[in-house]
PyMOL Python script that loads the backbone (N, CA, C, O; Angstrom):
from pymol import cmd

cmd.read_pdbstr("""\
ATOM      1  N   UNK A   1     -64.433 -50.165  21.717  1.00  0.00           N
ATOM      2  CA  UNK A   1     -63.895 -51.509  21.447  1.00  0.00           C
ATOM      3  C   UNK A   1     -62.678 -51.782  22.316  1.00  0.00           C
ATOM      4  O   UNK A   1     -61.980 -50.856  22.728  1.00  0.00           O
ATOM      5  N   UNK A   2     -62.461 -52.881  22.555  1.00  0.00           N
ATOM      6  CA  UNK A   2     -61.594 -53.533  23.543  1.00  0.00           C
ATOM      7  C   UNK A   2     -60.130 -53.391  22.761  1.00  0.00           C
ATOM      8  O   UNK A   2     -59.252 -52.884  23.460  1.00  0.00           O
ATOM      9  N   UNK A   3     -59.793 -53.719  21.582  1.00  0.00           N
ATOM     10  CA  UNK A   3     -58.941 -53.555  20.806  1.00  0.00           C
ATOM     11  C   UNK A   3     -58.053 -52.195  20.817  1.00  0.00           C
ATOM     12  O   UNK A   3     -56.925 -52.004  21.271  1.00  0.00           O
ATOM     13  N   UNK A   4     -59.215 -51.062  19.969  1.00  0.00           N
ATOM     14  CA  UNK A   4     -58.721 -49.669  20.646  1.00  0.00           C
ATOM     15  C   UNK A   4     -58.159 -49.194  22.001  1.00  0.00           C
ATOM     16  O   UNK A   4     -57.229 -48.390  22.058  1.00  0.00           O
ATOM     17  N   UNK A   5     -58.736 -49.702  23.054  1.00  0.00           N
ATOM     18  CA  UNK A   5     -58.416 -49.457  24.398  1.00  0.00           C
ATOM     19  C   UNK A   5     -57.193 -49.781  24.714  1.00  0.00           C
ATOM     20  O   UNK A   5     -56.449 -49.083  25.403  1.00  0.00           O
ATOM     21  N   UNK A   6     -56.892 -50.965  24.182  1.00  0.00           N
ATOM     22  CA  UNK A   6     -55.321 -51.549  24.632  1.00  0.00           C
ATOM     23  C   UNK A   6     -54.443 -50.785  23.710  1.00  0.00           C
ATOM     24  O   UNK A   6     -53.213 -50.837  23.713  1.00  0.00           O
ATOM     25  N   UNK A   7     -55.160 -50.096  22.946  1.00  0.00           N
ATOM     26  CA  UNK A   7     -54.097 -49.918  21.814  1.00  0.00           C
ATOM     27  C   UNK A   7     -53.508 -48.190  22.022  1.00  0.00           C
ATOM     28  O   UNK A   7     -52.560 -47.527  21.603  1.00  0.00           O
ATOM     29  N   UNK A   8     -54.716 -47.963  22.938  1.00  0.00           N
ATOM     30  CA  UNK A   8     -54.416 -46.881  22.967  1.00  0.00           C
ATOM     31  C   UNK A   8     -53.524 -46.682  24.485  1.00  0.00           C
ATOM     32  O   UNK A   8     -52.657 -45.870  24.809  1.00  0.00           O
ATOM     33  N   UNK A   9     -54.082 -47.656  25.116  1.00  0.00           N
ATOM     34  CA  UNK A   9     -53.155 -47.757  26.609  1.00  0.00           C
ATOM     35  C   UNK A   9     -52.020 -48.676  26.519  1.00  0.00           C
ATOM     36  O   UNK A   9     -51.742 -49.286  27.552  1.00  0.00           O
ATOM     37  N   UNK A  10     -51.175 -48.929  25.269  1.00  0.00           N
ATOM     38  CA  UNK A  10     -49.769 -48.914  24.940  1.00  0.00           C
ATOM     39  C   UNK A  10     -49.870 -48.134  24.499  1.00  0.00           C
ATOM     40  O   UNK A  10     -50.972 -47.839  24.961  1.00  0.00           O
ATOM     41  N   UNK A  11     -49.458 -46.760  23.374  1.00  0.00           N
ATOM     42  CA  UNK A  11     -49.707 -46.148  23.192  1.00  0.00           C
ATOM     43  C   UNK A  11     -49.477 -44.994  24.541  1.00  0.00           C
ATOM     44  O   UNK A  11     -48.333 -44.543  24.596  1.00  0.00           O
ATOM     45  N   UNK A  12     -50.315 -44.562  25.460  1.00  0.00           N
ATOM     46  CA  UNK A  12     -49.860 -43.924  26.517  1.00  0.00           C
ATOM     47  C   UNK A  12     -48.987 -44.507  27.016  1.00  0.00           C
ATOM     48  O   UNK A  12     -48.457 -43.482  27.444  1.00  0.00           O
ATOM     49  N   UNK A  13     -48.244 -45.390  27.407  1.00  0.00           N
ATOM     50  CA  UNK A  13     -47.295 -46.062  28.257  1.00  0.00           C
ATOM     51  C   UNK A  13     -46.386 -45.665  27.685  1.00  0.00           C
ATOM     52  O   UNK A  13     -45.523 -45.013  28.274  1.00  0.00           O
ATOM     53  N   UNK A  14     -46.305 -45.964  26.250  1.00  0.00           N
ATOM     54  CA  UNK A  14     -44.710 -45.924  25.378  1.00  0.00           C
ATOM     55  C   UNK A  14     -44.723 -44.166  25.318  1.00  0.00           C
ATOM     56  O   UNK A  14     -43.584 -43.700  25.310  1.00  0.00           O
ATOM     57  N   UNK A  15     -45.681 -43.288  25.281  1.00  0.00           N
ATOM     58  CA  UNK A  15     -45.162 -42.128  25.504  1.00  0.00           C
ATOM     59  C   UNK A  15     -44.663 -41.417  26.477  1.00  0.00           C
ATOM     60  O   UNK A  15     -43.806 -40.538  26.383  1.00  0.00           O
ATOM     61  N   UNK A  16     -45.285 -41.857  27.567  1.00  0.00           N
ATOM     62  CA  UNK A  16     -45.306 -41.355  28.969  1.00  0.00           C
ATOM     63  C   UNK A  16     -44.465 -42.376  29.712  1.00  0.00           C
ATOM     64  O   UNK A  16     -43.778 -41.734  30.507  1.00  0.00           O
ATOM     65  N   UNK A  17     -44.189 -43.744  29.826  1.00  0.00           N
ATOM     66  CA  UNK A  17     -43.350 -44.221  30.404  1.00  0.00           C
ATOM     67  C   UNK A  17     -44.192 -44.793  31.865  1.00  0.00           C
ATOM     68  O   UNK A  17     -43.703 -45.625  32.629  1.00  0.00           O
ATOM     69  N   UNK A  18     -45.197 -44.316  32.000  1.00  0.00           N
ATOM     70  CA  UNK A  18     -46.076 -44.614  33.000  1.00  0.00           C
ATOM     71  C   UNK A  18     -46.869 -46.426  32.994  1.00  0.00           C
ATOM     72  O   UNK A  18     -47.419 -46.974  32.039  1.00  0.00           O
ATOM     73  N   UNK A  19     -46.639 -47.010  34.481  1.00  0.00           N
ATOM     74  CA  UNK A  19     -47.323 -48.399  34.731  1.00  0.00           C
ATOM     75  C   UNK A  19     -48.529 -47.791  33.943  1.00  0.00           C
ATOM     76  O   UNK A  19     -48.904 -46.636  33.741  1.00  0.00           O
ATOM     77  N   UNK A  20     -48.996 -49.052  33.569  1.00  0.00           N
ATOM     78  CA  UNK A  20     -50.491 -49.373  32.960  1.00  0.00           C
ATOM     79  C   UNK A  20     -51.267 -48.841  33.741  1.00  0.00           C
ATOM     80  O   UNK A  20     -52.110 -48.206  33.106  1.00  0.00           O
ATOM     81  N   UNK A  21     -51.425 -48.771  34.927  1.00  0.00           N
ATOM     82  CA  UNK A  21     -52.667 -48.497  36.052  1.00  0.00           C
ATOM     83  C   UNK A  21     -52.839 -47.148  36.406  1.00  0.00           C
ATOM     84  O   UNK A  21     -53.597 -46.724  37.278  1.00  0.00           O
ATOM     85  N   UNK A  22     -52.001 -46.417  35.589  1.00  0.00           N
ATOM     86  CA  UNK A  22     -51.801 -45.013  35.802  1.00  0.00           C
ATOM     87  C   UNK A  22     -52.328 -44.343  34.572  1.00  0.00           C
ATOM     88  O   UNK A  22     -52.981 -43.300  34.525  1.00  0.00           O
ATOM     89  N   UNK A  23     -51.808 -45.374  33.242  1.00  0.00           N
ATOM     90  CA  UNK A  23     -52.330 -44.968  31.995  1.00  0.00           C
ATOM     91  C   UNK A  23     -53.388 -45.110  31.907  1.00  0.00           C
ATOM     92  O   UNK A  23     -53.992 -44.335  31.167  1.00  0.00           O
ATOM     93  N   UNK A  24     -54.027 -46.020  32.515  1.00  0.00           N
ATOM     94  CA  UNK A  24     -55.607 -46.655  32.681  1.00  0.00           C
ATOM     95  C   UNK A  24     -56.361 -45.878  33.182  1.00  0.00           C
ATOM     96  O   UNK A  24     -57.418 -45.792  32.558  1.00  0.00           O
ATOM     97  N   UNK A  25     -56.253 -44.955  34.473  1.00  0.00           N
ATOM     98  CA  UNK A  25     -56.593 -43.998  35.079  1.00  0.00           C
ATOM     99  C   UNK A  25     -56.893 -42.745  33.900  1.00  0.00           C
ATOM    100  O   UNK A  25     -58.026 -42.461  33.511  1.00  0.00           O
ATOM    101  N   UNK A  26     -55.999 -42.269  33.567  1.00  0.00           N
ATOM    102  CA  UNK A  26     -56.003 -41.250  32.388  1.00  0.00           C
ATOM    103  C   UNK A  26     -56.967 -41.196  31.355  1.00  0.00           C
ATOM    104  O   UNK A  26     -57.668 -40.231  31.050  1.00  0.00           O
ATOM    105  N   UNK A  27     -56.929 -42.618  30.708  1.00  0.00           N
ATOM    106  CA  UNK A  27     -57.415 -42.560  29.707  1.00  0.00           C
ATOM    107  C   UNK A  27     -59.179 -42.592  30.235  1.00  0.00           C
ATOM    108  O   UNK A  27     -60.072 -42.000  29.628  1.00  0.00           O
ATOM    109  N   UNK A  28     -59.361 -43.360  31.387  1.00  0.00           N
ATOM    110  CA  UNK A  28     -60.867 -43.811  31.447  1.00  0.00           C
ATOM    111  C   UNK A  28     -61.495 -42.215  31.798  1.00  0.00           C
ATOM    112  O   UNK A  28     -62.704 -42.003  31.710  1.00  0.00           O
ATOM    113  N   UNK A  29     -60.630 -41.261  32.156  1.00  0.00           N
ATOM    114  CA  UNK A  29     -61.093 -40.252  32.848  1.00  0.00           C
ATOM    115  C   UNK A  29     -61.400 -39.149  31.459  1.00  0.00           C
ATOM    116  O   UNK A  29     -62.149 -38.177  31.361  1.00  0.00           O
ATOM    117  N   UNK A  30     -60.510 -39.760  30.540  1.00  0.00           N
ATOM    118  CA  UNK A  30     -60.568 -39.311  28.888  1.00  0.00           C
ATOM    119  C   UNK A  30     -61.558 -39.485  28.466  1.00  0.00           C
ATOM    120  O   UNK A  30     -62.087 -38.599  27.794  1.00  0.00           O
ATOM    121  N   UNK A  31     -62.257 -40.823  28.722  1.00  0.00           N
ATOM    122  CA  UNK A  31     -63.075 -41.197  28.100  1.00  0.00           C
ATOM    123  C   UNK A  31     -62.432 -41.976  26.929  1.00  0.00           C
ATOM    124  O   UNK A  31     -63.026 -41.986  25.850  1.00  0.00           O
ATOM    125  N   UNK A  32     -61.257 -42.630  27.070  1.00  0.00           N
ATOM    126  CA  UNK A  32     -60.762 -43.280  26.001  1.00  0.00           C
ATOM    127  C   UNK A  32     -60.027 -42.712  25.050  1.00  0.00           C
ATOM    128  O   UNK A  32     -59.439 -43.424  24.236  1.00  0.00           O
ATOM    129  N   UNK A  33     -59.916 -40.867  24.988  1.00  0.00           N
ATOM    130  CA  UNK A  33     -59.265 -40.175  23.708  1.00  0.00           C
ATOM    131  C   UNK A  33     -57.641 -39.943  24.453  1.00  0.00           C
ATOM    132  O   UNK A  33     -57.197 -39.523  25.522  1.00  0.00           O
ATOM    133  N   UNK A  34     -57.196 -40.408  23.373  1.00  0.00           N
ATOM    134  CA  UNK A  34     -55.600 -40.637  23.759  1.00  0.00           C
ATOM    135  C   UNK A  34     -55.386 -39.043  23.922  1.00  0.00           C
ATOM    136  O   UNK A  34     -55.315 -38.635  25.081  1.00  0.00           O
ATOM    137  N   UNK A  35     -55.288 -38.211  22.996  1.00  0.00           N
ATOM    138  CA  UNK A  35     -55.035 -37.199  23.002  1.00  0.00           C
ATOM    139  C   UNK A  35     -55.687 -36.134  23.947  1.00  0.00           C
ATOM    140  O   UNK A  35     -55.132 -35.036  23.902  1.00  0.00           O
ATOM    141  N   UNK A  36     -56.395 -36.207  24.509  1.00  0.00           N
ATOM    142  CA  UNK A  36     -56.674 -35.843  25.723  1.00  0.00           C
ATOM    143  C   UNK A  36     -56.314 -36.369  26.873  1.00  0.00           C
ATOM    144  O   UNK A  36     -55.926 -35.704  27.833  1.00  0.00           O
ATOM    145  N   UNK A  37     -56.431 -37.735  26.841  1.00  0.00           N
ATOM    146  CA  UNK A  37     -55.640 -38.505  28.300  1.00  0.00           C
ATOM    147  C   UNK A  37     -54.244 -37.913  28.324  1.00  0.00           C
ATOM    148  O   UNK A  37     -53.716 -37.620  29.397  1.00  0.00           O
ATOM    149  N   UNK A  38     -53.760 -37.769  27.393  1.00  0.00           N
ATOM    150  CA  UNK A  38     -51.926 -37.402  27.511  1.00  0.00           C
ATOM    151  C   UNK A  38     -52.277 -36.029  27.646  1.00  0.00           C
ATOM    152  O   UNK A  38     -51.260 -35.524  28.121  1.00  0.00           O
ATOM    153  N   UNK A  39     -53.388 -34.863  27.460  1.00  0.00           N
ATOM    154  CA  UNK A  39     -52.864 -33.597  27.320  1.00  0.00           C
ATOM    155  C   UNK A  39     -53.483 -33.453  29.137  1.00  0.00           C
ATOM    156  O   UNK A  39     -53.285 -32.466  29.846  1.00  0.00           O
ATOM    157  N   UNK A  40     -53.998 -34.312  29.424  1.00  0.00           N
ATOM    158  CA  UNK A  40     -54.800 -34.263  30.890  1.00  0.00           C
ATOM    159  C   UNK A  40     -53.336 -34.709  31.636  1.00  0.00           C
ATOM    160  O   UNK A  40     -52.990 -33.949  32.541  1.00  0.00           O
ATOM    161  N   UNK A  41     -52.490 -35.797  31.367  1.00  0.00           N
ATOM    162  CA  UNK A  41     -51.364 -36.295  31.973  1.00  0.00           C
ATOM    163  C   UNK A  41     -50.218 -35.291  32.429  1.00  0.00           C
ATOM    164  O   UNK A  41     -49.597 -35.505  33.470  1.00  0.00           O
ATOM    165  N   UNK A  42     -49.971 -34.264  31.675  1.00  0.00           N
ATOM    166  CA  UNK A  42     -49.332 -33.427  31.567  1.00  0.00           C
ATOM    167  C   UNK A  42     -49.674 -32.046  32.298  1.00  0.00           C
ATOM    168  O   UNK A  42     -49.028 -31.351  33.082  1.00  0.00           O
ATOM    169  N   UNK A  43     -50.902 -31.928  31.751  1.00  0.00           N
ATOM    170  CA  UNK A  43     -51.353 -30.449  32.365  1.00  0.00           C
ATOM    171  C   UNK A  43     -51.433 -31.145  34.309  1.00  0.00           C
ATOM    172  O   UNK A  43     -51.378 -30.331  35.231  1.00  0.00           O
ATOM    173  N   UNK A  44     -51.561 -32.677  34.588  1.00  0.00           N
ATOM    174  CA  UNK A  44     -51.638 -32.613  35.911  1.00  0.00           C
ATOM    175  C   UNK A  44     -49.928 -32.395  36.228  1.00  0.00           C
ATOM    176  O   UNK A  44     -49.692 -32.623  37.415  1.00  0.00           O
ATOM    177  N   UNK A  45     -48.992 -32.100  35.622  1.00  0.00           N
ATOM    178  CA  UNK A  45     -47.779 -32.630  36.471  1.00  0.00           C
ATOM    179  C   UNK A  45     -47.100 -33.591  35.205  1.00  0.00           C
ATOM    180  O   UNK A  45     -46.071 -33.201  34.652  1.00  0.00           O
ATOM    181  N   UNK A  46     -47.623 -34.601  34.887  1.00  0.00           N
ATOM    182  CA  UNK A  46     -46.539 -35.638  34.336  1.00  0.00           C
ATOM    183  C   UNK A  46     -45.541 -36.075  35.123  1.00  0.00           C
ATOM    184  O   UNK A  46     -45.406 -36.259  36.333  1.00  0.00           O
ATOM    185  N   UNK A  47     -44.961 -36.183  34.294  1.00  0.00           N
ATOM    186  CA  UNK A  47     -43.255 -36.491  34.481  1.00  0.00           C
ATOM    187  C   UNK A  47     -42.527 -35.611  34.914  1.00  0.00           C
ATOM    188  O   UNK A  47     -41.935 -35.035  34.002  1.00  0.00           O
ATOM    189  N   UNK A  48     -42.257 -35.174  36.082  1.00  0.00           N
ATOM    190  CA  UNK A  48     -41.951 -33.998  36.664  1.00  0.00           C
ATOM    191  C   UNK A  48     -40.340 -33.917  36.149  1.00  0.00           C
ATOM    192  O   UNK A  48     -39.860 -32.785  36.094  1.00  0.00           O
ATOM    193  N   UNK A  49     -39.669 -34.809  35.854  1.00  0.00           N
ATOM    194  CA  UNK A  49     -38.343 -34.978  34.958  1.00  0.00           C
ATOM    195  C   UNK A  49     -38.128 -34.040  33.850  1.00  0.00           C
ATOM    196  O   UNK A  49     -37.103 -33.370  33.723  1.00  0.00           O
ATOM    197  N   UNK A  50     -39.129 -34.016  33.055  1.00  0.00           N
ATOM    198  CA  UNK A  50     -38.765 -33.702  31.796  1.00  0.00           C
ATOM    199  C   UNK A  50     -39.778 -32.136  31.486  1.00  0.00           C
ATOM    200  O   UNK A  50     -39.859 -31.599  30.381  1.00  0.00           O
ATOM    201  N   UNK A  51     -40.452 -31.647  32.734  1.00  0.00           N
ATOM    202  CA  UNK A  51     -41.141 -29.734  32.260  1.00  0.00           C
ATOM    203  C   UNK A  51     -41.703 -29.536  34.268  1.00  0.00           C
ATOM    204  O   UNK A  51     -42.627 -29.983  34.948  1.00  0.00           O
ATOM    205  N   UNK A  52     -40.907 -28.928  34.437  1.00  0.00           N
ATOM    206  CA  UNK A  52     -41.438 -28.320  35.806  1.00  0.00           C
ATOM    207  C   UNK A  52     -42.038 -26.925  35.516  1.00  0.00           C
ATOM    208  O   UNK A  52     -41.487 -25.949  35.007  1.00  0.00           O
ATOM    209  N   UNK A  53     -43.513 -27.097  36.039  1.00  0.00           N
ATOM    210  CA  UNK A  53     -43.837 -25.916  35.828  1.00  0.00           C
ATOM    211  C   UNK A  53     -44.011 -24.813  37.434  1.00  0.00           C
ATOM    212  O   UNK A  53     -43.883 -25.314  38.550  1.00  0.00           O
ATOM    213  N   UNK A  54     -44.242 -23.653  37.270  1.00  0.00           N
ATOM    214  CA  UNK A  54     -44.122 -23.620  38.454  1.00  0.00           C
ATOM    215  C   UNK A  54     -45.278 -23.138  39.170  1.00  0.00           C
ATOM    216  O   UNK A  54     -45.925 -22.154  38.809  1.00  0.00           O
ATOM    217  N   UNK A  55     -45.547 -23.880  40.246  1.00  0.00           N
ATOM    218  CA  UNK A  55     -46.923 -23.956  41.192  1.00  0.00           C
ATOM    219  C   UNK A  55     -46.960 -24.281  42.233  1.00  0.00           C
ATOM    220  O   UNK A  55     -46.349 -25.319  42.486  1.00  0.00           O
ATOM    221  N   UNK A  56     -47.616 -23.640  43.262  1.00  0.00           N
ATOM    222  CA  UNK A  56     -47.677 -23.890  43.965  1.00  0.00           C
ATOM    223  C   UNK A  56     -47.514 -25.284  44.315  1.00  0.00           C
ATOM    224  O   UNK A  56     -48.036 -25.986  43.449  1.00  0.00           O
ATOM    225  N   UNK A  57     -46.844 -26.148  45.516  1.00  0.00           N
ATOM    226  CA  UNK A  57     -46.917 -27.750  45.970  1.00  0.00           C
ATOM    227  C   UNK A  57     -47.773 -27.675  47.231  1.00  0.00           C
ATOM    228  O   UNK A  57     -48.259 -26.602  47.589  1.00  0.00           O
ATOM    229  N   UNK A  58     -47.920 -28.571  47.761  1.00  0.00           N
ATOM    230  CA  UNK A  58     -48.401 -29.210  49.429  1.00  0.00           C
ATOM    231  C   UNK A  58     -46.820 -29.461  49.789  1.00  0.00           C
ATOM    232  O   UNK A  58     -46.039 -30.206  49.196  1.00  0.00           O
ATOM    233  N   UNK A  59     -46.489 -28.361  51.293  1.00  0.00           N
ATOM    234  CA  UNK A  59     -45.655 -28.911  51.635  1.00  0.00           C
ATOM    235  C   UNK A  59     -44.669 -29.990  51.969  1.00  0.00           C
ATOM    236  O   UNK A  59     -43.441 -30.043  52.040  1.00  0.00           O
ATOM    237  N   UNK A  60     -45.935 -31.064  52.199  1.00  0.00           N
ATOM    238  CA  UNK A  60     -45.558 -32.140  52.320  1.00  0.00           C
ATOM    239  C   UNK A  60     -45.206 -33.067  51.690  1.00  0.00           C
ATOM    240  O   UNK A  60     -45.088 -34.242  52.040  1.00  0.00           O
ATOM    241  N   UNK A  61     -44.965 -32.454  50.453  1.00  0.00           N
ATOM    242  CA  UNK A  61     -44.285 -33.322  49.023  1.00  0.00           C
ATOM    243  C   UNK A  61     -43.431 -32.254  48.873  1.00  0.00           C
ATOM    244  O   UNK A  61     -43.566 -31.043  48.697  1.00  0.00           O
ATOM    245  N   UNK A  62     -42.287 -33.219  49.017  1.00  0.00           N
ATOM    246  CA  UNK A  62     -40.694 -32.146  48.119  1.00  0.00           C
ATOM    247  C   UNK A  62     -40.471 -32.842  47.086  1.00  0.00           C
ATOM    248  O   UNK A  62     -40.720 -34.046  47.017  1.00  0.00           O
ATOM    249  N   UNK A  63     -39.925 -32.086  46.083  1.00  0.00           N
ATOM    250  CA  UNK A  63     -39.230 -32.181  44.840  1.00  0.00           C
ATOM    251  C   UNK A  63     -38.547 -33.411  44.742  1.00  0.00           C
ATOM    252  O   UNK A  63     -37.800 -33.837  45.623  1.00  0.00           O
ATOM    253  N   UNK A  64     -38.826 -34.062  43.538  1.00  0.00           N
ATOM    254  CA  UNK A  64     -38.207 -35.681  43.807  1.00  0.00           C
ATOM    255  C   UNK A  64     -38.426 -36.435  44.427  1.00  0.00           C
ATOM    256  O   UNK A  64     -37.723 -37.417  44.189  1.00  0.00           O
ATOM    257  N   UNK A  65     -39.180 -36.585  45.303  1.00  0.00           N
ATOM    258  CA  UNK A  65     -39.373 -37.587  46.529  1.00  0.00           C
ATOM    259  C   UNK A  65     -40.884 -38.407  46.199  1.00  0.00           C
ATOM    260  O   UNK A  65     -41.228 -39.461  46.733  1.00  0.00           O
ATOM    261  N   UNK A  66     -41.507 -37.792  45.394  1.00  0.00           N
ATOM    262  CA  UNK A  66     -43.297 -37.845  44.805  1.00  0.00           C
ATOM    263  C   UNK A  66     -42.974 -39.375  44.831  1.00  0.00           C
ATOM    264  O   UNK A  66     -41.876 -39.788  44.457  1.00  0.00           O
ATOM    265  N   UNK A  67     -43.997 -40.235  45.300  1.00  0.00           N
ATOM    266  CA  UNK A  67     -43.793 -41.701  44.615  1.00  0.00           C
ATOM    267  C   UNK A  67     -44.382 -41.857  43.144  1.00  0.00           C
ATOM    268  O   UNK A  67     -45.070 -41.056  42.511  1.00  0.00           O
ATOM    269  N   UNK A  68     -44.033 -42.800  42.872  1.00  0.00           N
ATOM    270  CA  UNK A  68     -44.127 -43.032  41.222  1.00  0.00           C
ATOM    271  C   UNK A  68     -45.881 -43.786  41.296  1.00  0.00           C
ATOM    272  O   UNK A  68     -46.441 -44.149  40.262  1.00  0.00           O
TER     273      UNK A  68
END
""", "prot")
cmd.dss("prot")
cmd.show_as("cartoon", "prot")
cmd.util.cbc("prot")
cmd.orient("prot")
């Protein structure tokens, strides 16, 4: 349902802080389950602000510089 979808993509935004088009990404790749779109959001990276884990990068991305 169309209802759920939005509801759940506020829902990711207000947790994650992430544009819509990013939450949108997540969730469709979810298949729509919030709780997987956010545990998928995270295990890629997230918010590199708030849990750095440590892994290997591509040189060509330094720390902080990632675009949003």
């Amino acid at each position: 349902m169309m209802a759920d979808r939005e509801e759940a993509l506020r829902e990711f935004v207000a947790v994650t802080g992430v544009e819509e088009e990013r939450a949108r990404f997540f969730l469709e790749s979810a298949g729509w389950d919030l709780q997987i779109a956010l545990a998928s959001f995270y295990e890629d990276g997230g918010d590199e602000d708030i849990l750095t884990l440590p892994q290997p990068t591509p040189s060509s991305i330094s720390r902080g510089t990632a675009a949003r």
